[in-house]
C-alpha positions in Angstrom: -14.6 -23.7 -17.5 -16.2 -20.6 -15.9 -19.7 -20.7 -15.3 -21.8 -18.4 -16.4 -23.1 -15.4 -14.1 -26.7 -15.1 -13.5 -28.0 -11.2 -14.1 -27.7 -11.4 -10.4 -24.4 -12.3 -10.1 -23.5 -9.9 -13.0 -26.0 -6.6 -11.1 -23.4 -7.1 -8.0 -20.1 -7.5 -9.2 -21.3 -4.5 -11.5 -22.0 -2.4 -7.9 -18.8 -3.6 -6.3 -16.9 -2.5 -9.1 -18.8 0.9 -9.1 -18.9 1.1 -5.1 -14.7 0.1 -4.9 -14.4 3.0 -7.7 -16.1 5.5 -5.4 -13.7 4.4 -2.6 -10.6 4.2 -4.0 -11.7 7.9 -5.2 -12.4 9.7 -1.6 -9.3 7.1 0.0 -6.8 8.5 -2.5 -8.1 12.0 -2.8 -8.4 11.5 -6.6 -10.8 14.7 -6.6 -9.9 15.2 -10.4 -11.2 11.7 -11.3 -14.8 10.6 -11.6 -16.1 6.6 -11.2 -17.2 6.8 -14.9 -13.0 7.9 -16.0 -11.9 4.8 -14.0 -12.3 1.5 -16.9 -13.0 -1.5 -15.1 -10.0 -3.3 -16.9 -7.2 -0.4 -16.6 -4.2 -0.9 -14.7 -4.5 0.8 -11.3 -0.9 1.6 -10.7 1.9 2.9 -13.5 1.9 5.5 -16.3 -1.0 3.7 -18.0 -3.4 3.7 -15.3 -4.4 5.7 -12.5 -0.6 6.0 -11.7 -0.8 4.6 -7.9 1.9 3.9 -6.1 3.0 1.8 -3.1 1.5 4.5 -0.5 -1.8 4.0 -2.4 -1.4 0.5 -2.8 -1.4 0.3 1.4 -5.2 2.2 1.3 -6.1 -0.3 -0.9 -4.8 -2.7 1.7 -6.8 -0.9 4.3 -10.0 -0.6 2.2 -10.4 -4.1 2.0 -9.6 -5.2 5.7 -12.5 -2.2 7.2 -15.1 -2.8 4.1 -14.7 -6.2 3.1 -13.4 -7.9 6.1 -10.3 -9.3 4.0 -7.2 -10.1 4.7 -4.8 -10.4 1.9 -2.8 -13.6 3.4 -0.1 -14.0 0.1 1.4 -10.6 -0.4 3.0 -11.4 -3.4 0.0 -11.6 -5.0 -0.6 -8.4 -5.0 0.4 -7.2 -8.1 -2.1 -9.6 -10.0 -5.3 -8.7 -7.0 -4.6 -5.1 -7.4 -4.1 -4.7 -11.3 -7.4 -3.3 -12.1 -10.6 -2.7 -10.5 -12.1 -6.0 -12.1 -9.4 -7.8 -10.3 -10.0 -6.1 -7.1 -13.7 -6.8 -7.3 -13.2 -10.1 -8.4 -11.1 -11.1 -5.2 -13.2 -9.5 -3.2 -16.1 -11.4 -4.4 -13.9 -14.9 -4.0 -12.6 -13.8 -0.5 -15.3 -12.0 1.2 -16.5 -13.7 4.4 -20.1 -15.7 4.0 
């Protein structure tokens, strides 16, 4: 059973999500995209989503080893850590070093 997130809790994974928008933005040269056009749940990569592919899915790779300090260490999860930016934020926030 999850527990529940503190305002806290819920006022930092709101940033990250927000901050990891802003990055994947300037990383990928997605000029014509804003933060706010980005939902939190929306698939990153295929015709539904962003549309990423695998060359974006290696910045995403780089963005969190230099920001986060994470090393993604089973590669084939990748599809479910890199689905949207709520599962990107949500790794990070279970991997990130103390």
């Amino acid at each position: 059973m999850p527990t529940p997130m503190n305002e806290s809790t819920q006022q930092t994974e709101r940033e990250l999500r927000d901050k990891l928008k802003e990055q994947l933005i300037e990383a990928l040269n997605l000029e014509e995209v804003t933060p706010a056009e980005i939902a939190d749940e929306a698939p990153l990569f295929g015709d539904e989503g962003l549309g990423l592919d695998s060359i974006d899915a290696l910045e995403i790779i780089l963005i969190l080893e230099r920001e986060y300090g994470i090393k993604i260490e089973k590669p084939n999860e990748g599809k479910q850590i890199f689905y949207s930016i709520r599962s990107l934020a949500d790794y990070i926030l279970a991997h990130k070093p103390a």
